[in-house]
C-alpha positions in Angstrom: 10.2 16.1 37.0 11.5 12.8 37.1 13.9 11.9 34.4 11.8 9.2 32.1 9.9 12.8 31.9 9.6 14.9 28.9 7.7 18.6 28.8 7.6 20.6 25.5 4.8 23.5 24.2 3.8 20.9 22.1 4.3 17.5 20.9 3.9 15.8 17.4 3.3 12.0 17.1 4.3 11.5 13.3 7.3 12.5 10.9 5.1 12.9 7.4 4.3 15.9 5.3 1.9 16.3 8.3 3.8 16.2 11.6 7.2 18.2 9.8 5.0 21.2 8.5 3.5 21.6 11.7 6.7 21.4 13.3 7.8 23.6 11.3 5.5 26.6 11.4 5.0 26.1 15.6 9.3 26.0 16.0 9.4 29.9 15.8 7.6 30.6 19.1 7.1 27.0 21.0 9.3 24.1 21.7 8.2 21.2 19.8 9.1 17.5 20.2 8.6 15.2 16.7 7.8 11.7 18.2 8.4 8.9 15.1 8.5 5.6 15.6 11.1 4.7 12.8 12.9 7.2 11.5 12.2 10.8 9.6 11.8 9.5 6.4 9.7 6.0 6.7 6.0 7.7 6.7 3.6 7.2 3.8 4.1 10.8 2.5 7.5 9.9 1.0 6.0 7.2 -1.4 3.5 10.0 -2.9 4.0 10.1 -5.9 1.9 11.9 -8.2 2.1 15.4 -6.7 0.0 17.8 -5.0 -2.9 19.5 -6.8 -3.7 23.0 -6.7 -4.9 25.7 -8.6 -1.7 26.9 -11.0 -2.7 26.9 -14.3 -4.1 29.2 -16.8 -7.8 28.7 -16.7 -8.3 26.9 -13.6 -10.5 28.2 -11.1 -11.0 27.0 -7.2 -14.5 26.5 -8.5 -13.5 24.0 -11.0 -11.3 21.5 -7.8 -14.1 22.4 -5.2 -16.7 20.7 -8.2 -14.2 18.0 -8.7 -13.4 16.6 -4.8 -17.3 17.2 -4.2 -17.7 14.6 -7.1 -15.5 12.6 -6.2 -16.7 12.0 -2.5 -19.8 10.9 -3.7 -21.9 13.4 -1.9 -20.1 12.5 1.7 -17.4 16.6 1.6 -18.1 18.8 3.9 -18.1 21.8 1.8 -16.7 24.1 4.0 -13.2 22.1 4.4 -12.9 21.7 1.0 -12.9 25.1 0.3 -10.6 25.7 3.2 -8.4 23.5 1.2 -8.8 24.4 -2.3 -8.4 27.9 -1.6 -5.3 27.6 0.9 -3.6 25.1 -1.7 -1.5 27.3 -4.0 0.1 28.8 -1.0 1.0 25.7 0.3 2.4 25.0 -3.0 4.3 28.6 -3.0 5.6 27.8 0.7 7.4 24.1 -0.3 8.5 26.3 -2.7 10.2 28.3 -0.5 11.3 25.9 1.6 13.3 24.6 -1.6 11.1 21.9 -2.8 12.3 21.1 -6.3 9.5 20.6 -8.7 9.5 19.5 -12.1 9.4 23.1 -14.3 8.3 23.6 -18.3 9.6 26.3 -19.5 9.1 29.3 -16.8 6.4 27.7 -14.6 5.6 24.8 -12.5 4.7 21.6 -14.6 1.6 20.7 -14.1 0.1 17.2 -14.9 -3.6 15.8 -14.8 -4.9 12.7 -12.5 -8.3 10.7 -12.8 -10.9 12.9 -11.6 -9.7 16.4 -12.1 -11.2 18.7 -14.8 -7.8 20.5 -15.6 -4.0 20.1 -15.1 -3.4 21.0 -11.9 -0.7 18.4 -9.9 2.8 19.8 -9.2 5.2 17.4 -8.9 8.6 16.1 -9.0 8.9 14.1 -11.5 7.4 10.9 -10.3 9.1 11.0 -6.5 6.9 14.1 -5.0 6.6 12.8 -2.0 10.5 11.8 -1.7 11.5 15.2 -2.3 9.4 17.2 -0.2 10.1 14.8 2.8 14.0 15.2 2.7 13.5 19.2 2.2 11.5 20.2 5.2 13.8 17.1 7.2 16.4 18.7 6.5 14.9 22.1 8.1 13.9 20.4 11.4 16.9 18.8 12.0 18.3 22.4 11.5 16.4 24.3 13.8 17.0 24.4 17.7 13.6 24.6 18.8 13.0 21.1 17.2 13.4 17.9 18.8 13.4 14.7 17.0 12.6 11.4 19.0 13.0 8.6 16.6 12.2 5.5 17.3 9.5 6.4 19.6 6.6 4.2 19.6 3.0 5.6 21.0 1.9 3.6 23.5 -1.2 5.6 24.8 -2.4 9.2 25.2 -3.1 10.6 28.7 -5.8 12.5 29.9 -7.2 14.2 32.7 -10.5 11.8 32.5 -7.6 8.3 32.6 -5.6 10.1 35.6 -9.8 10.8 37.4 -8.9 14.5 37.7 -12.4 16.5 36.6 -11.1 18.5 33.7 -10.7 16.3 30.6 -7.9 17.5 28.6 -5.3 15.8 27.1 -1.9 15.8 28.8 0.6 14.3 26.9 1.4 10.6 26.2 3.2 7.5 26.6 5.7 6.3 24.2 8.2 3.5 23.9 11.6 4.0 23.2 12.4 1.3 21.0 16.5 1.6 21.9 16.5 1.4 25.5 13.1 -0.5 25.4 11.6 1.7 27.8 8.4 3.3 27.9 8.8 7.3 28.8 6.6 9.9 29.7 6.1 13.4 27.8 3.5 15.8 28.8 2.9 19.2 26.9 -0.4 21.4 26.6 -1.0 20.7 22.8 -0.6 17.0 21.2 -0.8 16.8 17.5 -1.7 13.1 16.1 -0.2 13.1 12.8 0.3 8.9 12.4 -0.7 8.2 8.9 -3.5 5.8 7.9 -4.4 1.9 8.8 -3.3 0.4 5.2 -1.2 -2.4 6.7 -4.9 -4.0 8.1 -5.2 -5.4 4.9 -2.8 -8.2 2.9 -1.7 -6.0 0.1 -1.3 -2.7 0.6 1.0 0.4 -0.8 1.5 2.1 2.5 4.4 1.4 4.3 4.9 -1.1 7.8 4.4 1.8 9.6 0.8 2.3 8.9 -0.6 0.6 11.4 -3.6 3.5 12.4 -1.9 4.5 15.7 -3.4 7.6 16.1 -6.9 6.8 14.9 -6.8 4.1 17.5 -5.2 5.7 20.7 -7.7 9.0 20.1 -10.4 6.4 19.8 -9.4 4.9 23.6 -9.1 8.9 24.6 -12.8 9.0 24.5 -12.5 10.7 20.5 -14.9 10.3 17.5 -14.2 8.1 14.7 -15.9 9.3 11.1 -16.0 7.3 8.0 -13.9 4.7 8.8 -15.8 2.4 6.2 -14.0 4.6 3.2 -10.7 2.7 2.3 -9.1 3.6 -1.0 -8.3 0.4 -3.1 -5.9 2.3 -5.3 -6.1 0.8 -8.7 -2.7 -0.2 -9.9 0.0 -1.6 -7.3 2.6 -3.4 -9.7 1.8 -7.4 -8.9 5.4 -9.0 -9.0 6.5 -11.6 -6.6 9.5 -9.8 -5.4 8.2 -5.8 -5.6 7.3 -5.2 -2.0 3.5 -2.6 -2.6 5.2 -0.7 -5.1 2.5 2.0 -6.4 2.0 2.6 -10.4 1.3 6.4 -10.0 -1.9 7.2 -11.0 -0.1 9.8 -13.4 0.3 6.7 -15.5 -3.2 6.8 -16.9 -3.6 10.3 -16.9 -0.5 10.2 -19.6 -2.8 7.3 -21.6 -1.8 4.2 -20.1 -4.5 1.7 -20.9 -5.9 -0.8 -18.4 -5.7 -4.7 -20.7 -6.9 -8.1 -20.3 -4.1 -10.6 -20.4 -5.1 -11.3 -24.0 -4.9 -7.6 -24.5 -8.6 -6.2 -24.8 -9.1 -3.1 -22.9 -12.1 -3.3 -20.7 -12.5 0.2 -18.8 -14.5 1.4 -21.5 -17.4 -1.2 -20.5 -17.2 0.1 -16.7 -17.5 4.0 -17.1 -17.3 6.6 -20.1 -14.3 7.8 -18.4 -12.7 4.6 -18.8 -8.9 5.3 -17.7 -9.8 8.3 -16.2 -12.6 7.5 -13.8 -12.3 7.7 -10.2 -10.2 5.4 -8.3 -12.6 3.5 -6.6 -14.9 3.3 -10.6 -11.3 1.5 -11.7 -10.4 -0.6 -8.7 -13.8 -2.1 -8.7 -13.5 -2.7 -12.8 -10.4 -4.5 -12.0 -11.7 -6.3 -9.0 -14.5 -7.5 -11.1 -12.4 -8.6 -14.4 -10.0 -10.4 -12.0 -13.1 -12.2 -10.1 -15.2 -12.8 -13.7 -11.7 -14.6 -15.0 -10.0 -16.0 -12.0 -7.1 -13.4 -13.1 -3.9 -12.9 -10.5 -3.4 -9.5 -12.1 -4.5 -7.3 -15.0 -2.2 -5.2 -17.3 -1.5 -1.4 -17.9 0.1 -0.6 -20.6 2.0 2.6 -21.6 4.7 1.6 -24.1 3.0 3.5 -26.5 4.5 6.8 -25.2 8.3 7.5 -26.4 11.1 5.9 -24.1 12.1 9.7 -23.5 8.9 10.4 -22.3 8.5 7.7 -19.9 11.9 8.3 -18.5 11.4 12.0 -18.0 7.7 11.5 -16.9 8.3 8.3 -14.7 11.7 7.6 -14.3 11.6 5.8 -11.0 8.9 3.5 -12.3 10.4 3.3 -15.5 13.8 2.1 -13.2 12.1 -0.3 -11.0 10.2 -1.9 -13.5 13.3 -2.7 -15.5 15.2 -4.2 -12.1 12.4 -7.0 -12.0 12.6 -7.4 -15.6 9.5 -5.2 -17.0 10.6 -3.0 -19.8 7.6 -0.9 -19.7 8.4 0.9 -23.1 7.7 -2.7 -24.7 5.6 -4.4 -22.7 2.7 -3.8 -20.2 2.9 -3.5 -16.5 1.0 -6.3 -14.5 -0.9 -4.4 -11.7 -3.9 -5.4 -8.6 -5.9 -3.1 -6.4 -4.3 -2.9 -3.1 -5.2 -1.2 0.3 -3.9 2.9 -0.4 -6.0 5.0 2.0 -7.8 5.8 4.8 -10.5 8.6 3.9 -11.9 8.3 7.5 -10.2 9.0 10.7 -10.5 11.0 14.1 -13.4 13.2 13.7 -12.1 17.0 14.1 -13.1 20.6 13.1 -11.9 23.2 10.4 -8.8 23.5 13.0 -8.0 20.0 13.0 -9.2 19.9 16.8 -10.4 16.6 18.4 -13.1 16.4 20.6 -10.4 16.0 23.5 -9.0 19.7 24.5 -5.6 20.0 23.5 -5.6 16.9 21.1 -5.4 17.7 17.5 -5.4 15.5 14.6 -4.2 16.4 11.1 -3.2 14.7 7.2 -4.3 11.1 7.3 -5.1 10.4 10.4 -7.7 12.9 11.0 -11.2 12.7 8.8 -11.6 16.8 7.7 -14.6 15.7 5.7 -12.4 16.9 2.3 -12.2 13.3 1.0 -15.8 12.6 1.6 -16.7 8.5 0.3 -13.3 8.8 -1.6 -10.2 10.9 -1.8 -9.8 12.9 -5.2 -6.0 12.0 -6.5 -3.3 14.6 -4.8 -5.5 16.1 -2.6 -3.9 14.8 0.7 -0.5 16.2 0.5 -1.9 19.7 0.5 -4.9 18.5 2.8 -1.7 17.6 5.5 -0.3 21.1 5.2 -3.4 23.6 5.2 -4.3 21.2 8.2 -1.0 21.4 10.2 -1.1 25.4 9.5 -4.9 25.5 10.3 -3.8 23.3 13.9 -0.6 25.2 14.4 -2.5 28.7 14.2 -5.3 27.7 16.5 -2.6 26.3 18.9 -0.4 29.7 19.0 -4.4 31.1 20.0 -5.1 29.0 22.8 -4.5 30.3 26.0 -1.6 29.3 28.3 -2.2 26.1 30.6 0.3 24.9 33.3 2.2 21.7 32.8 0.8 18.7 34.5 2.7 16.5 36.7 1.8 13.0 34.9 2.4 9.5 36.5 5.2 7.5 34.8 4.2 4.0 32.9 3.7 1.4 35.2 5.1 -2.2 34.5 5.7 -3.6 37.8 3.3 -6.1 37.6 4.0 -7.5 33.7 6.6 -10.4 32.5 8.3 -11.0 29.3 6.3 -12.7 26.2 6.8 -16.2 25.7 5.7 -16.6 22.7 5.9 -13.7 20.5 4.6 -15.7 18.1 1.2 -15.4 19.0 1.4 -11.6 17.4 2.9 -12.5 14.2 0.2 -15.5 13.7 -2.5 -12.6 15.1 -1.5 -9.7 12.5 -1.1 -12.6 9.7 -4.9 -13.8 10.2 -6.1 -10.5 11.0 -4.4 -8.7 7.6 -5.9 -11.7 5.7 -9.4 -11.8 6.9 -10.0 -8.0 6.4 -9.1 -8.2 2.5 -11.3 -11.6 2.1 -13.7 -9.8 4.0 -13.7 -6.5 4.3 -11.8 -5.4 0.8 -13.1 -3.5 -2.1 -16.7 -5.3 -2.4 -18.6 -6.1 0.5 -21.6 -8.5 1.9 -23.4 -8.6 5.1 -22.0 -11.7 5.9 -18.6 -11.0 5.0 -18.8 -8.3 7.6 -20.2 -10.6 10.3 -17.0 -13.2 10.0 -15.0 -10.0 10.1 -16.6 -8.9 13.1 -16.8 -12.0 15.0 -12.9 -12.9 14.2 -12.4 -9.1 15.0 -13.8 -9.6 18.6 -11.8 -12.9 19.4 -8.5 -11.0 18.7 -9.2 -7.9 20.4 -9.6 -10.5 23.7 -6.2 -12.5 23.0 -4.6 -8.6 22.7 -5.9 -7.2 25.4 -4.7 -10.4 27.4 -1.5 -10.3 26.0 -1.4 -6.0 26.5 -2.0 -6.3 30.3 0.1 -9.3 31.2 3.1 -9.0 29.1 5.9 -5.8 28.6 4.3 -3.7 25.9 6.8 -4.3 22.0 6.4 -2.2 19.1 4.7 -5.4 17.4 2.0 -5.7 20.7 1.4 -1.8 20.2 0.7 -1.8 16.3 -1.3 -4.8 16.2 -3.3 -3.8 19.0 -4.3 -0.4 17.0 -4.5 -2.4 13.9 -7.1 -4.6 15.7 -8.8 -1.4 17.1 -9.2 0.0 13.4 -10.5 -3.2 12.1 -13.4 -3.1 14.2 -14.0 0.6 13.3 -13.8 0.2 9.6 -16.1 -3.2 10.2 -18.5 -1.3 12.6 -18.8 1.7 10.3 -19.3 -0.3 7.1 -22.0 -2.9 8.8 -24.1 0.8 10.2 -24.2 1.9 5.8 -27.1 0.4 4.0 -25.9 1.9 0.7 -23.2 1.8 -1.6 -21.4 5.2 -1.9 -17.7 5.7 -3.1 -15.4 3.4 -1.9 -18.3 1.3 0.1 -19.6 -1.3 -1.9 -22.1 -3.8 -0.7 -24.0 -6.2 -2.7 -26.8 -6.4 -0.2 -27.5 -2.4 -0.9 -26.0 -1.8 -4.4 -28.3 1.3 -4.3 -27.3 5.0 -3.5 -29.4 6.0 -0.6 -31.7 9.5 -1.0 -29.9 10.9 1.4 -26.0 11.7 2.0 -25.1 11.1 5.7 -21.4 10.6 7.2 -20.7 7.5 10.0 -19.3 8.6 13.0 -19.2 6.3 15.8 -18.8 7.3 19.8 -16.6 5.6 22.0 
């Protein structure tokens, strides 16, 4: 094997709650490499922070969540992995817990807190950092154990598969990543890839996700010949703080679910007049409220405000908001918190089975970049943390089932016939115009002819890309706004082929709710 070659048991494309839990439970019997094309820690799952809902409290039943998510996906769940979830959850929950997750405790149990859309209290968290402190737990364990191997800054450049390499069996193989450091692209191969990227949040101008989410592994399973379902469902979540120098920092949805209250700069509440629920509706019910008030009054932001709580209680309930709030000179105790919609989630993805299994043998998908069918036409707060782990243990199991295949011999990358860019600024101007048009056009209300521009602005890029791809040495940039274009035209494609408005698809050419439930899944 030549020595830009890798071979593992299995390999992992993403460091989230996703990727490290799979890791994890494979480690004891396989040798597993975690590809991540930053480092550990710069994945979406360690901005969560609300928590992770599951059923912990007195009173609660699995019942009760199951009726919630099915709500909240507007008729789009598939019933089947919802229960998987619901059911699976408080072991997840117990097995953080033994990994040494700390979470927030009242008196001799877990605290639990309610979010928009759930019936009961049900969210374990820490404090207002869940996401933070789960990530550096179980990093902690994989840089620990020997059967582990972390590849950090390792870019995926493309997956490859027996139907790419002509052989008759189409499998996948392994894949093609870019080493950042050396700025070489390597090969690994290994019976079992898992695609655990994250979502596509960074397609759009404002966004809480971080740079990394750029839909790599929705977009390189799409050129392996995989389904794409649901890719129209973006969650706008309601309340990103709008402040010129706070780079997509997230007010936590816990925020309302404590009683913040969504103002008017002159102070009138106006949820009420959208939905009963008012604070407490679903996210898409509020980000549309707020997308409206800000259209109706030519508003830069709207206002949540919380200062009628006790300055204890918001520094024990929220004290990293509470902290970066006051750095940029919002004392949220006194004085409401100015907040937009902003891109938050991608409730569609790589269509797989109750296994997290592609329709490529040997390629798995799991957490956001794979579409279970839990999150339906829009994700229920906190349920992708725990969707990420029942997924990676539901993948890991059916991959310690599979039978043994032999390791392939796989071609290294090819660049012989490819220059150095010129102009490098061809990709920022690209990603600039592309991240613009898709939340002018594509955002959290839709039109026809919205989605036409998209589409036709969509094509022109993906033929400037493509040039640029096969003429030039691949970059980290090239490779994320190439999937970034590639996930545009799904989301565009998906949301032209619904004639309804469901959950977090709005169109005001078909404002109505069609008879009939269906899901979107496009073919390559």
């Amino acid at each position: 094997m030549s020595p830009s070659s890798r071979h593992f048991d299995v390999l992992i494309v993403g460091s989230g709650l996703a990727g490290l839990s799979a890791a994890l439970h494979l480690a004891a019997t396989k040798r597993v490499a975690v590809l991540t094309k930053r480092t550990l820690s710069d994945g979406a799952s360690g901005w969560a922070q609300g928590g992770i809902a599951a059923v912990l409290g007195q009173g609660d039943s699995f019942a009760s969540h199951v009726a919630d998510t099915l709500v909240a996906g507007a008729g789009l769940c598939d019933l089947a992995a919802t229960r998987l979830v619901v059911e699976q959850a408080p072991q997840a929950i117990a097995w953080l817990q033994k990994m040494g997750v700390p979470f927030s405790r009242e008196d001799d149990h877990l605290h639990l807190t309610r979010e928009g859309g759930h019936a009961e209290r049900r969210i374990a968290h820490v404090t207002d950092a869940t996401g933070a402190a789960v990530q550096q737990t179980l990093i902690a364990h994989v840089k620990a154990h020997p059967n582990i191997t972390l590849l950090e800054q390792h870019t995926l450049v493309d997956l490859i598969t027996g139907a790419k390499l002509g052989l008759a069996h189409n499998r996948c193989l392994g894949l093609y990543a870019l080493d950042s450091v050396t700025d070489q692209v390597l090969t690994f191969s290994a019976p079992h890839t898992i695609l655990a990227t994250g979502g596509a949040g960074k397609v759009y101008l404002y966004t809480t996700n971080p740079d990394t989410a750029t839909g790599d592994g929705i977009a390189a399973a799409w050129r392996a010949g995989c389904r794409a379902q649901n890719m129209e469902f973006i969650q706008f979540h309601p309340t990103c703080l709008y402040h010129p120098h706070a780079k997509s920092f997230l007010i936590s949805e816990a925020v309302r679910g404590e009683g913040g209250r969504l103002l008017l700069p002159d102070g009138t509440r106006f949820m009420p007049a959208h939905d009963a629920r008012a604070e407490l509706a679903p996210r898409d019910v509020v980000a549309r409220a707020i997308d409206f008030e800000m259209k109706k009054g030519g508003l830069d932001c709207v206002y949540l405000d919380i200062s009628h709580q006790p300055l204890a209680f918001l520094q024990e309930h929220f004290p990293n908001i509470y902290a970066r709030c006051l750095e940029l000179g919002i004392d949220i105790a006194k004085q409401p918190i100015p907040v937009v919609p902003a891109a938050h989630y991608t409730c569609g993805g790589v269509l797989v089975d109750l296994a997290g299994r592609t329709d490529v043998e040997g390629l798995y998908a799991i957490g956001e970049t794979a579409c279970t069918g839990l999150h339906g036409a829009n994700r229920l707060a906190s349920n992708s943390l725990v969707e990420c782990m029942v997924f990676a243990q539901a993948a890991t199991q059916a991959i310690a089932q599979a039978p043994a295949t032999p390791a392939a011999a796989l071609p290294a990358w090819d660049d012989s016939r490819v220059t150095d860019a010129d102009e490098a600024v061809v990709i920022s101007h690209n990603w600039d115009e592309l991240r613009r048009f898709m939340w002018d056009y594509v955002g959290i209300v839709r039109t026809n002819k919205r989605l036409e521009r998209a589409a036709h602005r969509i094509a022109l890029l993906q033929g400037e890309i493509q040039e640029f791809y096969a003429n030039f040495h691949v970059t980290s940039d090239l490779l994320e706004l190439r999937n970034l274009v590639q996930v545009a035209d799904l989301i565009v494609r998906s949301a032209q082929s619904r004639h309804e408005s469901r959950g977090l698809h709005f169109s005001r050419d078909y404002p109505d709710l069609a008879a009939v439930a269906l899901p979107t899944i496009l073919t390559p």
